[in-house]
Structure formats: structure tokens, C-alpha cells
matplotlib code that plots the C-alpha trace (Angstrom):
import matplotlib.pyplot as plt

x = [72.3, 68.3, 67.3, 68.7, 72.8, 72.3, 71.5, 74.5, 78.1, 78.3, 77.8, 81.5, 82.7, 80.1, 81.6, 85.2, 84.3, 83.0, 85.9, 88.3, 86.1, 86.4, 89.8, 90.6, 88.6, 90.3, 93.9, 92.7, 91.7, 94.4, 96.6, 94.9, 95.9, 99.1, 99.4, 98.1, 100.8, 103.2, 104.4, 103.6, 105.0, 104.0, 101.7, 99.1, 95.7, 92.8, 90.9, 88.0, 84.6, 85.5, 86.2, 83.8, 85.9, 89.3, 87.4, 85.4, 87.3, 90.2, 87.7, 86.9, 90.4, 92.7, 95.8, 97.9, 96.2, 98.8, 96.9, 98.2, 96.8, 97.5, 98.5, 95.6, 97.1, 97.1, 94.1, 94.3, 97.8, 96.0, 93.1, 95.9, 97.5, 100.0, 100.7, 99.1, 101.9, 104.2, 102.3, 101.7, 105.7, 106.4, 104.4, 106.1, 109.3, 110.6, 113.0, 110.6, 108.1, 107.0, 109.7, 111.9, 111.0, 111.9, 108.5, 106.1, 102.7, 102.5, 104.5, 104.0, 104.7, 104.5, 105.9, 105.3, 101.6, 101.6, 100.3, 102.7, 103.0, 101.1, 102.0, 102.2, 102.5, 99.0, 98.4, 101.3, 100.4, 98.5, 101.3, 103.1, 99.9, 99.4, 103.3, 102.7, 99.5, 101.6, 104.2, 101.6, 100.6, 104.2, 104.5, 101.1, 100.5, 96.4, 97.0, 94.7, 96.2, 94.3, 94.8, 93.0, 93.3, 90.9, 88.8, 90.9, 93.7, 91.2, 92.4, 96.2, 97.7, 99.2, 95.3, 94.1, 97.8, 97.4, 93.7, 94.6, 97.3, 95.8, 92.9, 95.2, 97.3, 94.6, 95.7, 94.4, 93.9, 91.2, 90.6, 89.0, 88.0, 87.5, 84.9, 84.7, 83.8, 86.7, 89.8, 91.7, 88.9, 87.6, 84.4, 84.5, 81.5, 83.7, 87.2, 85.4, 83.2, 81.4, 80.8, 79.6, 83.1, 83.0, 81.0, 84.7, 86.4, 83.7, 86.9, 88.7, 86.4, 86.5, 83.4, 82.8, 80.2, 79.1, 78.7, 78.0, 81.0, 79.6, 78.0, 80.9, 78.8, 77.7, 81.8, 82.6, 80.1, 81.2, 84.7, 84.1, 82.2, 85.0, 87.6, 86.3, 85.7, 88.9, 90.7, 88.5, 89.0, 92.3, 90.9, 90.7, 87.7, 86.4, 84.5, 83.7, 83.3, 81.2, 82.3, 83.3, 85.9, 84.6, 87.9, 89.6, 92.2, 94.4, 95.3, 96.3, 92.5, 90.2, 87.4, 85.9, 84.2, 81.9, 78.5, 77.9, 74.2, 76.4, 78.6, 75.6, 73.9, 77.4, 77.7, 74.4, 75.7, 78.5, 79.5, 80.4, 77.1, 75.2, 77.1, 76.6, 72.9, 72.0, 74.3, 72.2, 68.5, 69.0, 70.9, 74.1, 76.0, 75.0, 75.7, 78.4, 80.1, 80.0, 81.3, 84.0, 85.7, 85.3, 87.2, 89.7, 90.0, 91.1, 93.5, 95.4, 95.5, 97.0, 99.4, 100.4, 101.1, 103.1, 105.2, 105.3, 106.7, 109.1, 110.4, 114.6, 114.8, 116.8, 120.8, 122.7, 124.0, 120.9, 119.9, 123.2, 120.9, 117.7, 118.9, 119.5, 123.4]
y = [103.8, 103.7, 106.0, 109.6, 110.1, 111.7, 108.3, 106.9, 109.2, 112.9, 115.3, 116.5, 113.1, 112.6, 116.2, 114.9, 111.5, 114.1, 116.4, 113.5, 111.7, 115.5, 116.2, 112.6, 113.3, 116.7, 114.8, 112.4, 114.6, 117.1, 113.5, 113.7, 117.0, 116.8, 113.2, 115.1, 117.8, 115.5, 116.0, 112.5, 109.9, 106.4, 104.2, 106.1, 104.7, 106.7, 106.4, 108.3, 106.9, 104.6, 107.1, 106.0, 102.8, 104.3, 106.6, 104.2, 101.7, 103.7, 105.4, 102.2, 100.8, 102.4, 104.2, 101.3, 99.2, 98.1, 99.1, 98.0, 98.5, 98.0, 100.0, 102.6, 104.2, 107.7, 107.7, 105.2, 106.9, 110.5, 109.4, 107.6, 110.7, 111.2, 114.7, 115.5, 117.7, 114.5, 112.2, 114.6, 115.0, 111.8, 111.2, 114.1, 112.1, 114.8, 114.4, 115.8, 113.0, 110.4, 108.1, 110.4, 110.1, 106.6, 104.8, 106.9, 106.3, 102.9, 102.4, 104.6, 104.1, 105.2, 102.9, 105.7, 105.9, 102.1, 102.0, 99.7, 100.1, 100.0, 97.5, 97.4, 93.2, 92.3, 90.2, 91.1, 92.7, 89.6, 87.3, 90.6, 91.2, 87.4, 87.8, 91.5, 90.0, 87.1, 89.3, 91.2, 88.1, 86.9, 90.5, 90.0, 93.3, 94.7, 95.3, 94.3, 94.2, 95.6, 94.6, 96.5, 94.7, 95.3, 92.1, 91.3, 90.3, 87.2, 84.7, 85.3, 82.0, 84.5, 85.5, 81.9, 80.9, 84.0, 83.3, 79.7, 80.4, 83.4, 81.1, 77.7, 80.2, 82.1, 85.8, 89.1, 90.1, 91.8, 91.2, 94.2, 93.4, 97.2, 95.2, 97.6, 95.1, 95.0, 93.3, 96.1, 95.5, 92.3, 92.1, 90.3, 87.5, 86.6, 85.6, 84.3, 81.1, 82.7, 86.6, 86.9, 87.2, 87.5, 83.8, 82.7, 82.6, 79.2, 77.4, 78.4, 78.7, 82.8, 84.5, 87.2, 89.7, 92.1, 95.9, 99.1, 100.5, 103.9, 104.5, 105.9, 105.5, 101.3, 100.8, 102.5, 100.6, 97.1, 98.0, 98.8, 96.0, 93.3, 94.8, 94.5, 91.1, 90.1, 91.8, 89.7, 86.3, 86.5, 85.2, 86.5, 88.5, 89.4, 92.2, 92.9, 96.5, 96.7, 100.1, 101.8, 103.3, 106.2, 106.6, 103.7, 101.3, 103.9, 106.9, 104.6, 102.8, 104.6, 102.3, 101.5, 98.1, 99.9, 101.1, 105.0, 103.8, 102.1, 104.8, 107.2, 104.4, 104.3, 108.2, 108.6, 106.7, 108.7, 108.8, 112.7, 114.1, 112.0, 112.6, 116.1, 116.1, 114.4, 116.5, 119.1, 117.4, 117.3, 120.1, 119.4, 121.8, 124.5, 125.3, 128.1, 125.2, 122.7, 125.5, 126.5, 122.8, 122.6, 125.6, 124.6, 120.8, 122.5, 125.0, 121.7, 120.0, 122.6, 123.5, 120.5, 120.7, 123.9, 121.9, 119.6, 121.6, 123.1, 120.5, 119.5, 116.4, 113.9, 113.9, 111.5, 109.9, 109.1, 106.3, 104.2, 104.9, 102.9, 99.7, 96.4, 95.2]
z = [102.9, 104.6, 106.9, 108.4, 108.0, 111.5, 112.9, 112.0, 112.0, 113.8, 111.3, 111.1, 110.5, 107.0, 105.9, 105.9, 104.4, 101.8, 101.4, 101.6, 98.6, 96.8, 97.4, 95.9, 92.8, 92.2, 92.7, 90.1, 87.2, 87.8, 87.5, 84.2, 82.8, 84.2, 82.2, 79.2, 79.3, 79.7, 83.2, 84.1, 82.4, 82.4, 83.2, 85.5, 86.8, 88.2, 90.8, 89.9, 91.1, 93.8, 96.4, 98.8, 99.1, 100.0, 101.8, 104.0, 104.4, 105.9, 108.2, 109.5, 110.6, 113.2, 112.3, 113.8, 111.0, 107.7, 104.4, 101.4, 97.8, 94.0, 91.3, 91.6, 95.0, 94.9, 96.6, 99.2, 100.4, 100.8, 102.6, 105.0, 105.2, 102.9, 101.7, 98.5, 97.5, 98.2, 95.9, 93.0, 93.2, 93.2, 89.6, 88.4, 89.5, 91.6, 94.6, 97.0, 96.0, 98.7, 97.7, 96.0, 92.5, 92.2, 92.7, 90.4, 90.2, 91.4, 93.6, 96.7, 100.2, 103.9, 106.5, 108.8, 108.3, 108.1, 103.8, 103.1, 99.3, 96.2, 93.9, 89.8, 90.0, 89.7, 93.1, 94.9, 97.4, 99.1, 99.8, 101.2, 103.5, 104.7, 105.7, 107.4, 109.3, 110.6, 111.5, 113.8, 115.3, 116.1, 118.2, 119.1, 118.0, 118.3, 114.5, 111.1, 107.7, 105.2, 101.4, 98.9, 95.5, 92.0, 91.0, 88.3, 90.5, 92.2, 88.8, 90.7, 92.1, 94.7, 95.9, 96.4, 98.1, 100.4, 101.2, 102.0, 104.0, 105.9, 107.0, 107.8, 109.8, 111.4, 110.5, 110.7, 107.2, 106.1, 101.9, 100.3, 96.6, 94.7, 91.9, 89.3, 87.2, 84.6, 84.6, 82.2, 79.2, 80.5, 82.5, 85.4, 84.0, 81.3, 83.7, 86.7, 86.3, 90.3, 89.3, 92.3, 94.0, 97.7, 97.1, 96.5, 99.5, 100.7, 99.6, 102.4, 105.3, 105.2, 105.8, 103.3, 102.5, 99.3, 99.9, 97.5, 96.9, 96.1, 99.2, 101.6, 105.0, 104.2, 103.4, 106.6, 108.6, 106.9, 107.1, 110.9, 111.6, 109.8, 111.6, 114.8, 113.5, 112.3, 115.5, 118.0, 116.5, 114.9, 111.1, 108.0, 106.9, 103.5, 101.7, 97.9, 97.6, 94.1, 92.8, 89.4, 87.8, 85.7, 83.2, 81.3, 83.1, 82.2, 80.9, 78.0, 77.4, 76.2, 77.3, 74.1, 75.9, 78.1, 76.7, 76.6, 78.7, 80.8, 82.2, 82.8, 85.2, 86.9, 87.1, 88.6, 91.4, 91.5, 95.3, 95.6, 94.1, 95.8, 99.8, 99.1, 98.3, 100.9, 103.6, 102.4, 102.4, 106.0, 106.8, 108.0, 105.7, 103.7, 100.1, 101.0, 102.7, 100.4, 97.8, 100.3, 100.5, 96.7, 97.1, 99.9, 97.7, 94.2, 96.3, 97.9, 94.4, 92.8, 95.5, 95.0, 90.9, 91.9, 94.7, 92.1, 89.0, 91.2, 93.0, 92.3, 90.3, 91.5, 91.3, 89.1, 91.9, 93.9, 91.4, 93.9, 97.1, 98.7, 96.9, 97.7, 98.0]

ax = plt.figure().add_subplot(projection="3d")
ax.plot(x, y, z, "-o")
ax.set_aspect("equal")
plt.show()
């Protein structure tokens, strides 16, 4: 982002946009060690290097806002609030997880902070949206639905169904499309005859726009800016968020398909490094600040692996509750 920080967000709101951003990056690769020892079981899917999207983008909504996301949720359910303690017990499978152990990785939930789910399906999560966002316009309820969804879930018949339906329906949906540029080990070019993918939503009349997903303060101000958009007209909106993910689709990939040269342009972009600099080029923090959230950050994270690895696991008999009859 051009020009002076200052100009744009008071100078405590850029320091938690980059404590949140931290605090989600030390959550990630503790994820990772604790996958490594074995704690977590799985399938597991970090979030590491497209912070400034969760980040942003949540900034930008209201609280009364729905967000929904995919399998790569840890971080999208923090940022919204959720307890880290909660989610890191939840992977562990705990009984004092978010949903009690029984949803894992991907699968968390918080009706109560409106983040309505992540979801393993690839896609799923947009016909659930479109229905939440019509919901909220049958109340007529001042509320946006936010669905976060990677770019390897836009080749779904779900995504085009939803899309078609949330413009013929006039809903408030906002589509946010984390490009990271690689369907598991596909890149996008080779899946999507129009690489280019906020260009695809021409076929349904919903205006779209591209912005860099590793710059926290241009996804806050697009994110803003769309909402206010799709809150004022009652339409869909849509926004490609072109991000990165620094570690493989999952703990399982070892991202063999990506190019060593690759990953160093990507890191150099990296959206944590590159907040804090710039908080301190024009002083809005100091160093012994930025040290002391680092500080503050790792102390939450591994709180919450303690939480975590002492948490009860579930009785026997819980596996007959929160189910369908």
C-alpha cells in the first residue's frame, strides 16, 4: 500500500492487524510441531502466509456479519474471535475443543461469533452461504455473508450454482477467493482456462475486483469498501485476494511443484515482516514493542498447547450427542 500508514487506519488499529497476523502465524507452526509429535492427527492445513487476508478481511466486516471458510480455518476463526486455546484443543481432539473434539481441524465453528463453519468438502461452503445470505434477507437483517474459499474450489458446480443464484436472487454475499495459486499441486493456469479469476464472475453480472493478498491494510480497505457495497444494494460482490501459502497443501505435501526461486519471491512479500518494518519506518511502535507482542503472541500459543495437552478427552458416550435423529 502507497503513501504514509498514518493516512489511512489510527495507529493502534495497524498494531493489532499486526499482532493478530503474528499471533496467527505462531498458531500455525506450533500446529506444525504439534502435527509432528503426533498430537494432531489428520489431515491439517496451514495457513501460514495469507494472514493479511483473514486478517483484513475480517477487519473490514461487522461482527453481525456471517463468515464462513474452508478447510484452512484456524485462522479465520481466531481473528473472529475464537479462543486460541479452544481451537488448538479442538485439533488435539479434546473435549474442551471448540466443538468438543468432534470437528478437528476442519471443521470448526462459532454460531455465537457468527463463523459459521469451515468446511473439508471442497466448495461447500458457497451453497451454505447463498442460503445464509437469503436467510438474512428474508429477516431483513443489516447482515453480509462472507465466504472465504481457496481458488481451487472456482472448477466446483456448487461455486458457479451459488454465484448464479446469489446474483438472480439479489443476496448479500460477499465471495472472497484466497488465490494462492495452487489447487493442492496444481497451479491455477493449468485448471482455469481465465487465470485471472475475479474476471469470472462477467457470467453472472457480479462486479468483482483483484487485490494483493499480502498487504493487510489494501484487504481491509477493499473488504470495507465491498461491504459497504454489498450492504447498500443488496447484490453480491466479489474480491480475489492473490495471496500465498508458504507450506505445502498440507502437512502431508511436501510441495515438491513449487520452485525453490519461487518461494523466496513469495517470502519476501511475506505480510508480517513487511507490517512490522514499516510500523517502525514511521514510528508508530518501537522495537521493544514489536518484541513484546512477539512475546505476548508465543505466550497465548503455547498456553494454548498446555490447555490443550491437558484437556479431558471426550467420554465414550458423547460420540450419541450433537447428532442428527
Amino acid at each position: 500500500m502507497a503513501g504514509s500508514l498514518r493516512e489511512l487506519l489510527p495507529d493502534e488499529e495497524l498494531v493489532k492487524f499486526y499482532q493478530q497476523m503474528l499471533l496467527c502465524r505462531d498458531f500455525e507452526e506450533s500446529c506444525a510441531e504439534q502435527y509432528a509429535k503426533g498430537h494432531i492427527t489428520g489431515f491439517l492445513h496451514l495457513y501460514s502466509g495469507q494472514e493479511a487476508v483473514a486478517v483484513g478481511c475480517t477487519a473490514g466486516l461487522q461482527s453481525s456479519d456471517y463468515i464462513l471458510s474452508a478447510y484452512r480455518d484456524h485462522a479465520h476463526a481466531i481473528v473472529r474471535g475464537v479462543e486460541p486455546k479452544k481451537v488448538m484443543a479442538e485439533l488435539f481432539g479434546k473435549a474442551t475443543g471448540l466443538c468438543k473434539g468432534k470437528g478437528g481441524s476442519m471443521h470448526l465453528f462459532a454460531p455465537e461469533l457468527n463463523f459459521m463453519g469451515g468446511y473439508a468438502i471442497v466448495g461447500g461452503q458457497f451453497p451454505i452461504a447463498t442460503g445464509l445470505a437469503w436467510a438474512s434477507q428474508l429477516r431483513e437483517e443489516d447482515r453480509v455473508t462472507a465466504c472465504f474459499f481457496g481458488d481451487g474450489s472456482m472448477n466446483q458446480g456448487t461455486f458457479h450454482e451459488s454465484l448464479n443464484w446469489a446474483r438472480l436472487w439479489d443476496l448479500p454475499v460477499l465471495f472472497i477467493c484466497e488465490n494462492n495459486f495452487y489447487g493442492i499441486g496444481t497451479e491455477v493456469h493449468r485448471a482455469s482456462a481465465q487465470a485471472a479469476l475475479h474476471r469470472r464472475t462477467c457470467g453472472y453480472d457480479i462486479p468483482s475486483e483483484k487485490v494483493d493478498g499480502m498487504d493487510v491494510v489494501a484487504v481491509y480497505q477493499a473488504t470495507k469498501r465491498a461491504a459497504e457495497w454489498v450492504r447498500e444494494r443488496q447484490r453480491p460482490y466479489f474480491i480475489e485476494a492473490v495471496t500465498y501459502r508458504f507450506r505445502g497443501h498440507s502437512m502431508a505435501d511436501p510441495a515438491k511443484y513449487r520452485s525453490s526461486s519461487e518461494q523466496e519471491i513469495w517470502k519476501s512479500r511475506d505480510p508480517i515482516p513487511n507490517l512490522s518494518r514499516r510500523l517502525l519506518e514511521e514510528g508508530i511502535v518501537t522495537q521493544t514493542r514489536l518484541d513484546e507482542i512477539a512475546q505476548r503472541c508465543g505466550a497465548i500459543v503455547e498456553d494454548a498447547v498446555k490447555f490443550a495437552m491437558e484437556s479431558p478427552w471426550p467420554e465414550d458416550s458423547a460420540v450419541w450427542e450433537d447428532i442428527y435423529v
